[in-house]
N, C-alpha and C positions, 0 to 999 in steps of 0.2 A: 734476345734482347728483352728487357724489362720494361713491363706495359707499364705505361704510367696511369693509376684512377683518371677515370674520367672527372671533367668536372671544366666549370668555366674557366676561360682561359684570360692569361694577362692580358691587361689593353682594349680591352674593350670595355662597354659602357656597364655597370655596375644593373643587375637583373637582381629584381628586392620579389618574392612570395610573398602572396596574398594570400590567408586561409581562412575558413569561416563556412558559417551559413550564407546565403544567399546576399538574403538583405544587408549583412553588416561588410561582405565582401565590397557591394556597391558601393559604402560607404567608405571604404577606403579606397576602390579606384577615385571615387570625388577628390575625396583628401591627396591623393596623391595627382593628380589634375592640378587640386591651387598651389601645389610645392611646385610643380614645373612652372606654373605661370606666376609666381614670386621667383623661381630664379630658370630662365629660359637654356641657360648653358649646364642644369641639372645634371645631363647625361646618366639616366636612371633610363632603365624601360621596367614594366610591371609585370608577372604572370598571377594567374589567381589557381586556386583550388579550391572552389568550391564541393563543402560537404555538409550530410546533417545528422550522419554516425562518427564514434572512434574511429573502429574500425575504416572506414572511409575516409576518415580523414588520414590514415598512415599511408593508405594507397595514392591519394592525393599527392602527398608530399614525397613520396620516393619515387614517383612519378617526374619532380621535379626537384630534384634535387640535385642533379647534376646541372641544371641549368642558372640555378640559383647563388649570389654571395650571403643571403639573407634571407629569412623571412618575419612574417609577423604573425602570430597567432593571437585566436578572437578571446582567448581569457587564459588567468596565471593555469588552470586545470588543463587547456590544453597543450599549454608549455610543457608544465608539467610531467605531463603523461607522454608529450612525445621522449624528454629525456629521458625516463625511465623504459620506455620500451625502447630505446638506444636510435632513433631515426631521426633526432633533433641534431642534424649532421653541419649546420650552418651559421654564426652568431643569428641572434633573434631577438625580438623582441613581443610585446604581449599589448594587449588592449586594457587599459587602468580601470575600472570602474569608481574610483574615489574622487575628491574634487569634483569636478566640472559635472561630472556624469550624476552623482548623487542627487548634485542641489536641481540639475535640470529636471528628475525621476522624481521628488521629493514637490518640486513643483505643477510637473506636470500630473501625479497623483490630485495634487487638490485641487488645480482648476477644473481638469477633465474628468474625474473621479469621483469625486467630493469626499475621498480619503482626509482623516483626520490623523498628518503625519507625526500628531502627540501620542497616538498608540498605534505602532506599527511594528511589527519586527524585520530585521534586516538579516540577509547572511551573504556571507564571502571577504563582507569589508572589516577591514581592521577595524575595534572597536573605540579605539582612539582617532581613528577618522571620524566616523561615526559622532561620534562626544562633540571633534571642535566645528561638524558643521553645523550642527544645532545651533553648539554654541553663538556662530555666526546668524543663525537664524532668526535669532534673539529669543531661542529657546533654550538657555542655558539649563533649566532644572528639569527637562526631560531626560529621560532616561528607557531610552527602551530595548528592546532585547536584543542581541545581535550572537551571530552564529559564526566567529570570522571563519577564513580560508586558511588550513595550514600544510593542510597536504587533499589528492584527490579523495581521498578515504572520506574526507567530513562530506563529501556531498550528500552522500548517503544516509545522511541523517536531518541532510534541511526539511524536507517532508513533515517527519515526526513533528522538528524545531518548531515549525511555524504553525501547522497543525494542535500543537499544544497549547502556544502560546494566547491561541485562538478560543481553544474548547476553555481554558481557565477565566478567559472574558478581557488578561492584561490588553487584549491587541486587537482590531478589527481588520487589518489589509496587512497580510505581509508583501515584502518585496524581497526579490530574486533575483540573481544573476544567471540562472539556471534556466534553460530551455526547459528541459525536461521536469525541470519542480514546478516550475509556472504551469505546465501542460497538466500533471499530477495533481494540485492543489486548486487548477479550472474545474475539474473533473469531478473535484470532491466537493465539488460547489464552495470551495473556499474562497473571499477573497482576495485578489492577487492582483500585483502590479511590475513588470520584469523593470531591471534598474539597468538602461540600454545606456552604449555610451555616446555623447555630442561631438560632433563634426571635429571638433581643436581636440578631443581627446583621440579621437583616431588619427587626428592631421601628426599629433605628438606622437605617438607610436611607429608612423611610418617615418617617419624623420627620424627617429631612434635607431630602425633597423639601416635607413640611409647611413648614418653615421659611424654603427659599429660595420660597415661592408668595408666604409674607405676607409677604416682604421684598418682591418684586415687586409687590404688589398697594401697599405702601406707598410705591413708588416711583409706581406709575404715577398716585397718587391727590398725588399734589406738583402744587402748583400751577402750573400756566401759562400762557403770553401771546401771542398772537399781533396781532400793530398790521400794521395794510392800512392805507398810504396811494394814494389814487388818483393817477396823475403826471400832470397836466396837458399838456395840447397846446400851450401855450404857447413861443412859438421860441424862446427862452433853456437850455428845461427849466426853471426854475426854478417852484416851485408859485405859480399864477396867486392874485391876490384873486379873490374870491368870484361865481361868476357864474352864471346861470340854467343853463346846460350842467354847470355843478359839481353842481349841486343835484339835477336830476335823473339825471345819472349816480351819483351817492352815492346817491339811494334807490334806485336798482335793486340797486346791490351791497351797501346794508345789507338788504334784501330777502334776494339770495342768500344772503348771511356767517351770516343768522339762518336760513336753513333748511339750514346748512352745521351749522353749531355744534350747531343744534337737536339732531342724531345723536350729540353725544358730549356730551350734557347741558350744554353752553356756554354760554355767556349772550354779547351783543354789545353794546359803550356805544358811542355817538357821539361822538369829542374835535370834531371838526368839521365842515364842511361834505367834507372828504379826508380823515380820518384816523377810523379804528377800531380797537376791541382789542376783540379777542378771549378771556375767560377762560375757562381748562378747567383739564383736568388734562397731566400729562405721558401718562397714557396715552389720553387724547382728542388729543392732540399726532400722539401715532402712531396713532392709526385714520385721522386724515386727512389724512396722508402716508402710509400705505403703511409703516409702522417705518421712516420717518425715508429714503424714496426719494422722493418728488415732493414738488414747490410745495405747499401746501391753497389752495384757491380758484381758483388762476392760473385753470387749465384755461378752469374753469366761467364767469367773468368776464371773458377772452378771449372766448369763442364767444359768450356771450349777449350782452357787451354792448359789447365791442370797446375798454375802455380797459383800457390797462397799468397794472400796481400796484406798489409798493414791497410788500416785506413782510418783516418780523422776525420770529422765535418764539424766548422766552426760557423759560427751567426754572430754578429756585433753588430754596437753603435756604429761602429766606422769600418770601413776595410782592413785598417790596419790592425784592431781587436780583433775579427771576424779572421784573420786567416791565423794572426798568435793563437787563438781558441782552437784550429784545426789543425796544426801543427804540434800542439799539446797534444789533441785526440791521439795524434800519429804517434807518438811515441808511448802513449800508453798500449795502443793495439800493439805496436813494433816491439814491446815488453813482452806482453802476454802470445806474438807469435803469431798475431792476427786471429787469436779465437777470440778477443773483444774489438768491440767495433763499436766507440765514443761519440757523442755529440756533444759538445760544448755550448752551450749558447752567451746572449749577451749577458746574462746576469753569474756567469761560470755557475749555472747548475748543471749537472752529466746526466746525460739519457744512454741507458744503454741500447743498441740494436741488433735484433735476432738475429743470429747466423743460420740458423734452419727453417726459420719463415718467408723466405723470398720467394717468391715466385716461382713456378718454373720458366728456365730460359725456352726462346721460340722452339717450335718442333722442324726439326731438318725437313729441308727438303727430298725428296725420292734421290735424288743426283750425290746427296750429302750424304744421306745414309748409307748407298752404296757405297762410297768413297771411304766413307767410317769403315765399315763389312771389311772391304779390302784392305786397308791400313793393320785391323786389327790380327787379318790373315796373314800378312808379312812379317806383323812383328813376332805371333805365332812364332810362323819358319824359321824367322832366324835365332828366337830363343832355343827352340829345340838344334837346331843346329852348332850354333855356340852362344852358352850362358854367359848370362848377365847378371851384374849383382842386384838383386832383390831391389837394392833404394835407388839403385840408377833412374833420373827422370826420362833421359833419353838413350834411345838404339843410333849407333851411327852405324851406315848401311851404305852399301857402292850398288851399283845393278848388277853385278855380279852375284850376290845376294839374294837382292830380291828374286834373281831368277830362280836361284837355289830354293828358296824357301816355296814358290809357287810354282818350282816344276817346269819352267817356261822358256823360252832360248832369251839371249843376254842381250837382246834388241827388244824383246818382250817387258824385260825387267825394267830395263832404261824409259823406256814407256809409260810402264806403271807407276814408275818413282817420280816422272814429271809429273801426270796423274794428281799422284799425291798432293804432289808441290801445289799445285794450283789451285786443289779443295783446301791447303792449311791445314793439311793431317802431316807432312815434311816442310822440312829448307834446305837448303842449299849451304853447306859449308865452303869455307875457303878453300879452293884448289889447294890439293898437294903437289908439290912439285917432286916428281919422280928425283932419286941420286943418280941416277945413271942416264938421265936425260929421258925425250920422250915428251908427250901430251903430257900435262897435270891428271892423276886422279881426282877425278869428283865425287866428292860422298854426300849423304845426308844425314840429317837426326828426323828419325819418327819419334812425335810425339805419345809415348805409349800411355800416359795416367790415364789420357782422353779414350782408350781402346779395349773395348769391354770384350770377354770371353763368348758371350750371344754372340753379337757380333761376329766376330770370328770363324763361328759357323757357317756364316752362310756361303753360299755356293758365290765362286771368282771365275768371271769370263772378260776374256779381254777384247 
């Protein structure tokens, strides 16, 4: 069976990440504190990771990440940086240092400072932020230096920036957003002023991340479709009428599909004797692809039970687009013979999904594998005894047979072949009814695709 990612699950109360240094972590459990007490039926709980490296901070968050729909990072560079090194796995949001944060830093420079914020230099903020809060300041015709943010790489050069601006005499106090430039430019006996952000700029950012969770949670609870049809063996390709081998190949895989779905609360209807759909959600879609990298089922239905499948998965506005988009999917794969395997979503964009990156299905159990061993020893026997065509899926087989093939008296065989039956390596065909009167024959079909040559090997005791 196909593990589904871990990760929070539907229905419960929405878990927003906290990240940062210390101090500004506090500052956002606050901020998140007056969001519960303006609205009491919230239903948010908070985790924090605190850190005061990169590196620490990557640990932090994949630490939680599976517990998370959100987080919030302490600046655009740490946003940044987590997307680029690929662990930014949850919508997010970041702490603004513009507005609110500026004109607070810009004041509190000259009360407590006695910064004169007419020659300062700034970096990280936009430079047209910068311009209109002066502007406001009622210091339109200032003009002083600024170093925006455009990717992590410029941090690496605030040092020098404000450094220079300094030894030329334009600027007496730079300001920073940067932990590490403020520490750097202390050091060099610079002066320095960090540009921290106020309580409503953090209370904004965690509402941010609040908002894009329950957008996401409302996406991932949209309805959707998945339709498995089984491709018959038939020489044409084309789907065969109705036949005993249909039948019981359909109940094995509506067996599997239901202890597949079962994980992401799906339910599974029967259209036919070859056709299933599957209803969930869009984010039961992606637990069982991987967010939308492998097949769902292929894997598990290959190995256990060795037919190929068509399969669609559709997402819409309504039910009624979300399963038309999965039933398209299905006749594109039912085209190509089930070597593509479609996603349709609500805007008809197509995703494709890997057929060789799934998972592997669970490992048998000791009881399974023997049962495999011996299936594969039978089928052995009886091909050596009398051939079968090459593209046959199945051996039909009486206990007669089996004994033949394993050497065993015809109460041993009969044995064995119930055996089978019960691990799902056999079924059971219709009685024949003797012409000359007499019990009915009973046969089976072994499943041989499933029955590898190792196998085969090993040692049979009954």
């Amino acid at each position: 069976m196909i593990t589904s990612p871990t990760g929070p699950e539907p229905g419960r109360d929405l878990t927003i990440g906290l990240f940062g240094r210390r101090p500004l972590v506090a500052t956002m459990l606050e901020a998140a504190d007056q969001l519960r007490e303006q609205d009491p039926e919230l239903g948010v709980r908070f985790v924090t990771g605190v850190h005061t490296t990169m590196a620490e901070a990557r640990e932090k968050f994949e630490r939680q990440a599976d517990r998370i729909d959100a987080a919030v990072f302490p600046g655009p560079m740490h946003f940044d940086l987590a997307g680029a090194a690929g662990y930014r796995s949850v919508p997010s949001s970041f702490v603004r240092l513009t507005g609110a944060a500026l004109y607070a830093t810009l004041l509190r420079a000259t009360v407590h400072e006695g910064v004169d914020v007419r020659r300062v230099s700034i970096d990280s903020l936009p430079a047209d932020a910068v311009t209109e809060a002066f502007r406001e300041l009622a210091l339109p015709d200032v003009d002083v230096p600024v170093a925006p943010y455009r990717r992590p790489e410029d941090v690496q050069d605030y040092f020098d920036f404000h450094a220079q601006a300094q030894a030329s005499g334009q600027t007496s106090c730079a300001l920073t957003t940067i932990i590490e430039v403020e520490e750097a430019l202390a050091a060099a006996g610079l002066p320095v002023v960090r540009i921290t952000p106020t309580l409503a700029t953090v209370r904004g950012a965690v509402d941010s991340a609040i908002s894009q969770a329950r957008g996401t949670r409302l996406e991932e609870q949209q309805i959707a479709f998945i339709v498995v049809q089984l491709i018959s063996p038939s020489a044409d390709g084309a789907p065969a009428v109705s036949t005993y081998w249909q039948q019981q190949g359909s109940l094995d895989v509506h067996r599997i599909l239901i202890d597949e779905a079962r994980t992401v609360g799906g339910t599974v209807a029967r259209r036919s004797d070859t056709e299933f759909v599957v209803t969930t959600t869009a984010g039961g879609v992606g637990r069982l692809t991987g967010q939308l990298i492998w097949a769902p089922f292929l894997q598990t239905v290959r190995t256990r039970v060795g037919i190929p499948l068509a399969i669609g998965l559709g997402t819409g506005r309504t039910a009624h687009a979300a399963e038309a988009n999965a039933f398209t999917a299905l006749e594109a794969s039912a085209r190509a013979e089930g070597t593509e395997v479609l996603l349709i979503d609500a805007d008809g964009e197509r995703t494709g999904l890997g057929l060789d990156n799934a998972p592997p299905v669970a490992v048998r159990a000791p009881a399974e594998e023997k049962s495999g061993a011996l299936a594969a020893r039978v089928a052995q026997g009886v091909r050596d005894g009398d051939p079968h065509p090459a593209d046959q899926p199945y051996l039909e087989v009486g206990a007669e047979e089996v004994a033949r093939a394993l050497g065993v008296t015809a109460r041993s065989g009969l044995r064995t072949i119930k055996q089978l039956v019960e691990a799902g390596y056999a079924w059971p065909l219709p009685p024949q009814v003797s012409p000359t009167g007499g019990r009915p024959r009973q046969r089976f079909r072994l499943l041989s695709r499933t029955l590898t040559a190792p196998d085969a090997s090993e040692e049979h005791s009954l």
